[in-house]
C-alpha positions as CSV (number, residue, x, y, z in Angstrom):
1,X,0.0,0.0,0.0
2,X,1.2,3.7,-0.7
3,X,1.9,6.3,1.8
4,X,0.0,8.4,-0.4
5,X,-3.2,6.4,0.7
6,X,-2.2,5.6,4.5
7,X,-1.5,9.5,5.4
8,X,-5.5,10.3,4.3
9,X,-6.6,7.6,6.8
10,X,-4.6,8.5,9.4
11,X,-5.2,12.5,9.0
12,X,-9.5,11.4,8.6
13,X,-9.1,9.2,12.0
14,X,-7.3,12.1,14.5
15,X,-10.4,14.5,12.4
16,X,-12.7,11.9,14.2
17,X,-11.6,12.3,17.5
18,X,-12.6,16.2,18.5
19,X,-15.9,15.4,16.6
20,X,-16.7,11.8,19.4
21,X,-15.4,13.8,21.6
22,X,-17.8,16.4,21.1
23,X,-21.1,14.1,21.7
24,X,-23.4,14.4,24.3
25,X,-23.3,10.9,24.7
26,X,-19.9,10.6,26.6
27,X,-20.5,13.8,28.1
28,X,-23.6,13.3,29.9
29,X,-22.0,10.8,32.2
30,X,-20.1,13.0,34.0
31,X,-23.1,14.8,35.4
32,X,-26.2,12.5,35.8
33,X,-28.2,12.7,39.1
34,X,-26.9,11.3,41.7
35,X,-27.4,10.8,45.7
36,X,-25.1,10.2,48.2
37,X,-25.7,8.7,51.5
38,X,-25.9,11.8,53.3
39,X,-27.7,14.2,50.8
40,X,-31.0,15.5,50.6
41,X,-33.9,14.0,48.3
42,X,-34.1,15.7,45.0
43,X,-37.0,16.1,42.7
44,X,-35.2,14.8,40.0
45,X,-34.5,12.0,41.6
46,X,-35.9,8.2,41.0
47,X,-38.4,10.4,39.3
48,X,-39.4,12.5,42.7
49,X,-40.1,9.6,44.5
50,X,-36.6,10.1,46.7
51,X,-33.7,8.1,46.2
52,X,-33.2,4.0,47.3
53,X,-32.4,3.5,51.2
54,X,-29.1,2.0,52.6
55,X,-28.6,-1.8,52.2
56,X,-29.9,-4.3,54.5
57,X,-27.4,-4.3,57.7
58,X,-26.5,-0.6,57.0
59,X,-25.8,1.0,60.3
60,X,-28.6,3.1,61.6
61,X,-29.0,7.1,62.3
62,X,-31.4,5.8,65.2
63,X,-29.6,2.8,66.5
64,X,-30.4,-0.8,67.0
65,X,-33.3,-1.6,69.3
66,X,-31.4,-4.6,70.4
67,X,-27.9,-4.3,69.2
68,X,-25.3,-7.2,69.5
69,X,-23.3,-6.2,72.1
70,X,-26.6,-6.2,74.5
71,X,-28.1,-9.9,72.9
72,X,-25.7,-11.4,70.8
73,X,-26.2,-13.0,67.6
74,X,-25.9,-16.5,68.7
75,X,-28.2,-19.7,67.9
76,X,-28.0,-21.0,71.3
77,X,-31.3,-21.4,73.4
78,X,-29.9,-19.2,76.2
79,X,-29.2,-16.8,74.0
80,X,-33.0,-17.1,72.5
81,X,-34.3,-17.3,75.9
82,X,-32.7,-13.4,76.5
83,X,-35.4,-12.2,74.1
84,X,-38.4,-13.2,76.5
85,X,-38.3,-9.5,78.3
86,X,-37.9,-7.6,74.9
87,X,-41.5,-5.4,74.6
88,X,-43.3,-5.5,71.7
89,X,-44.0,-1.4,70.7
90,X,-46.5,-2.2,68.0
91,X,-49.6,-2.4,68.0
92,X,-51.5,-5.2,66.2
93,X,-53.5,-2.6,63.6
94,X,-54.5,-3.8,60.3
95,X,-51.8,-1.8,58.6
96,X,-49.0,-4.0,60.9
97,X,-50.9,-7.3,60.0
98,X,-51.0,-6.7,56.2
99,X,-47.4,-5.6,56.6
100,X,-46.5,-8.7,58.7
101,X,-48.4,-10.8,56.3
102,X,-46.2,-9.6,53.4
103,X,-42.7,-10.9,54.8
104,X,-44.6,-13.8,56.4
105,X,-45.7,-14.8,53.1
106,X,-41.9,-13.9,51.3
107,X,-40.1,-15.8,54.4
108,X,-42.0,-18.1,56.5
109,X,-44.0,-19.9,54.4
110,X,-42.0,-22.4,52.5
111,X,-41.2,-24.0,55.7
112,X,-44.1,-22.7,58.2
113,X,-46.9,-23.1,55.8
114,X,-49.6,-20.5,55.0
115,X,-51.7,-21.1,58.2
116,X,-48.6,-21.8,60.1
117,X,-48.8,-25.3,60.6
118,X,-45.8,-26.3,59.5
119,X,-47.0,-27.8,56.1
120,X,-45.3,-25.4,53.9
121,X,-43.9,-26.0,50.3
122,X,-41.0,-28.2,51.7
123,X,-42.8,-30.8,53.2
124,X,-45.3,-31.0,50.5
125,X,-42.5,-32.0,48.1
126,X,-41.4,-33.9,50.0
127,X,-42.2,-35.5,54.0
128,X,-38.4,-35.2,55.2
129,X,-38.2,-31.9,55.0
130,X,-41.4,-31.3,57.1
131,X,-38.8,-31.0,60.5
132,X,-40.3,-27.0,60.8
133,X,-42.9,-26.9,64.0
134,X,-46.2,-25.7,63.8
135,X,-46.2,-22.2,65.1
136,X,-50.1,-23.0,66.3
137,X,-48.4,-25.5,69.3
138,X,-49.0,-24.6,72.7
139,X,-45.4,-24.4,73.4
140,X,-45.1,-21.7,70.5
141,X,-48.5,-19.6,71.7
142,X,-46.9,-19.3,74.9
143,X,-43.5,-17.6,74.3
144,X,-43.4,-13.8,74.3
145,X,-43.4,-11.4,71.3
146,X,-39.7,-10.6,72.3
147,X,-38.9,-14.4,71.7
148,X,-40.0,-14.8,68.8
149,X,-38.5,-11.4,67.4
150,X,-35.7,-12.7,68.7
151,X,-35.5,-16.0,66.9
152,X,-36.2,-14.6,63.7
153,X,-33.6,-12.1,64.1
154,X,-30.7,-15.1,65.3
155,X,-32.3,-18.5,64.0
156,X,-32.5,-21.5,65.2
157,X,-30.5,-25.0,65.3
158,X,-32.6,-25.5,62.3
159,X,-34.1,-22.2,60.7
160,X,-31.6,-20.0,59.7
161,X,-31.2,-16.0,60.6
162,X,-33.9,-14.2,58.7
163,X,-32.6,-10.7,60.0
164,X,-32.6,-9.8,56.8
165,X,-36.2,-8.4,58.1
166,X,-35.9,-5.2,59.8
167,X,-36.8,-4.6,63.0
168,X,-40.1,-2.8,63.0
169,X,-41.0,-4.9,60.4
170,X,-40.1,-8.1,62.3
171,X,-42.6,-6.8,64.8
172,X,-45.2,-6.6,62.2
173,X,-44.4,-10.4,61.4
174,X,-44.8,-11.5,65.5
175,X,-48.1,-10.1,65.4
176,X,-49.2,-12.0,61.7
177,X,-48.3,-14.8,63.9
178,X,-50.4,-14.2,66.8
179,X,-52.6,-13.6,64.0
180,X,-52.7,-17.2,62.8
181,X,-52.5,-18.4,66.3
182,X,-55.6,-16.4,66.9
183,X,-54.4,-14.7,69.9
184,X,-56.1,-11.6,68.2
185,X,-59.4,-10.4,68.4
186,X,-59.7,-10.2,63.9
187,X,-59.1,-13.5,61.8
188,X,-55.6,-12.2,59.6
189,X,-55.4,-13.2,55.6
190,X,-53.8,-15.9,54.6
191,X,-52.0,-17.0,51.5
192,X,-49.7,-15.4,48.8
193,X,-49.5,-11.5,49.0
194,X,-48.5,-11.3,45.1
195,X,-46.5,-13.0,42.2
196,X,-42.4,-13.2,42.5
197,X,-41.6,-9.7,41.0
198,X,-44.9,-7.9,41.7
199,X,-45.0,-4.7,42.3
200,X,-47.8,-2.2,44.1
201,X,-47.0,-2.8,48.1
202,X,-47.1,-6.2,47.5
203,X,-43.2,-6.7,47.8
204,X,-40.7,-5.1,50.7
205,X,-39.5,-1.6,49.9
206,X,-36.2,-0.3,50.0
207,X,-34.4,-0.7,53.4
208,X,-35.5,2.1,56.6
209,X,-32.3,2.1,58.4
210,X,-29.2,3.7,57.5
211,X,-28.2,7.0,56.7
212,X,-30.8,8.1,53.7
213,X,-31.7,11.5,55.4
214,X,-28.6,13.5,57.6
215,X,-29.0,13.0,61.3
216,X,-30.4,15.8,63.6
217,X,-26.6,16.5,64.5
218,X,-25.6,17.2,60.8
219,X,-24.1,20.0,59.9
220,X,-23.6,21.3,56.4
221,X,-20.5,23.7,56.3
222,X,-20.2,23.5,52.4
223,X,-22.4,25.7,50.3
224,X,-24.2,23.5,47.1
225,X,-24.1,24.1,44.0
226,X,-26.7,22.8,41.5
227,X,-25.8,20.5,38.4
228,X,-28.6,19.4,36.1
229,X,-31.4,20.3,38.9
230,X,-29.0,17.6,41.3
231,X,-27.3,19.8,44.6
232,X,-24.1,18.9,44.6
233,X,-21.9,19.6,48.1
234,X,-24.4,18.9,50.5
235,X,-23.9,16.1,53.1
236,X,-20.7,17.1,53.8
237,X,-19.4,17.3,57.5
């Protein structure tokens, strides 16, 4: 091949550059909304509805109601046992019932069964796996709220941790159960809340602990500015 037809195609290639370079597609990445964990909600963002929570786990702005340095995360029946003089704080309303129904449905289920008598999905499929207990036993009835907060929150020798459930809402899902141990004055729903994937209420929102809103001891020393209707600066110590 000649030089005198590489040199053309070299000189139309650096021509291309500027002109890529000058798209709004590569540029627009450099200032697209964006949240941090300790800035404000913006109208622009997630379409005004405020932006997503913290992840499951994140630490709190209001603490743990029963943090692991006062009951520890342990298995062990003493340790379940330490629960028994934790309070319930909520009240068994329809609004906690139909919440407790939802992660009830999501979690317990398979193994507890929709009316809580321990035939859930599992043991349909198959009779080995039916080792879950009723929760409608006597022995069950009679433990405290606290105890069976507790349990969800650290498990079992058999059920695993399901602390993946947040604490208020783990309330919620003690007083389903009392629900379908009709320790409550109404009958509670039973059955599936919604399909795998549905949305509408019918599937946990994003996570309420963790820093998504500054603390009542923030303060902002930096001045924002605004980028694409976006305040940049704030959250900033």
């Amino acid at each position: 091949m000649s030089n005198n037809l590489v040199a053309p195609r070299v000189w139309a290639a650096f021509a291309f550059v500027p002109l890529v370079g000058a798209c709004s597609w590569f540029t627009d990445f450099k200032q697209q909304p964006s949240v941090g964990p300790w800035q404000n909600y913006s109208t622009d963002s997630a379409a005004g509805r405020g932006f997503r929570g913290q992840p499951a786990g994140s630490v709190s702005t209001t603490g743990a109601a029963v943090p692991g340095f006062a009951i520890s995360y342990s298995n062990s029946l003493a340790t379940a046992d330490s629960f028994s003089v934790v309070t319930n704080p909520t009240t068994a309303d329809a609004k906690s019932l139909a919440n407790g129904h939802k992660y009830y449905a999501i979690n317990c289920t398979v193994c507890h069964g929709d009316l809580g008598d321990g035939n859930g999905a599992l043991r349909q499929v198959n009779m080995a796996y039916g080792f879950s207990p009723s929760l409608l036993l006597d022995v069950t009835k009679g433990r405290t709220d606290g105890y069976i907060w507790g349990h969800i929150r650290n498990g079992g020798v058999l059920m695993p941790s399901y602390n993946r459930i947040e604490e208020m809402d783990r309330w919620d899902v003690v007083n389903y159960v009392r629900g379908l141990q009709g320790k409550l004055a109404q009958p509670v729903q039973t059955g599936a809340v919604g399909l795998p994937g549905e949305t509408g209420g019918k599937l946990p929102g994003a996570t309420t602990i963790g820093p998504t809103v500054p603390s009542k001891y923030f303060r902002s020393t930096i001045a924002p500015t605004t980028v694409g209707g976006v305040k940049k600066g704030e959250g900033h110590p």
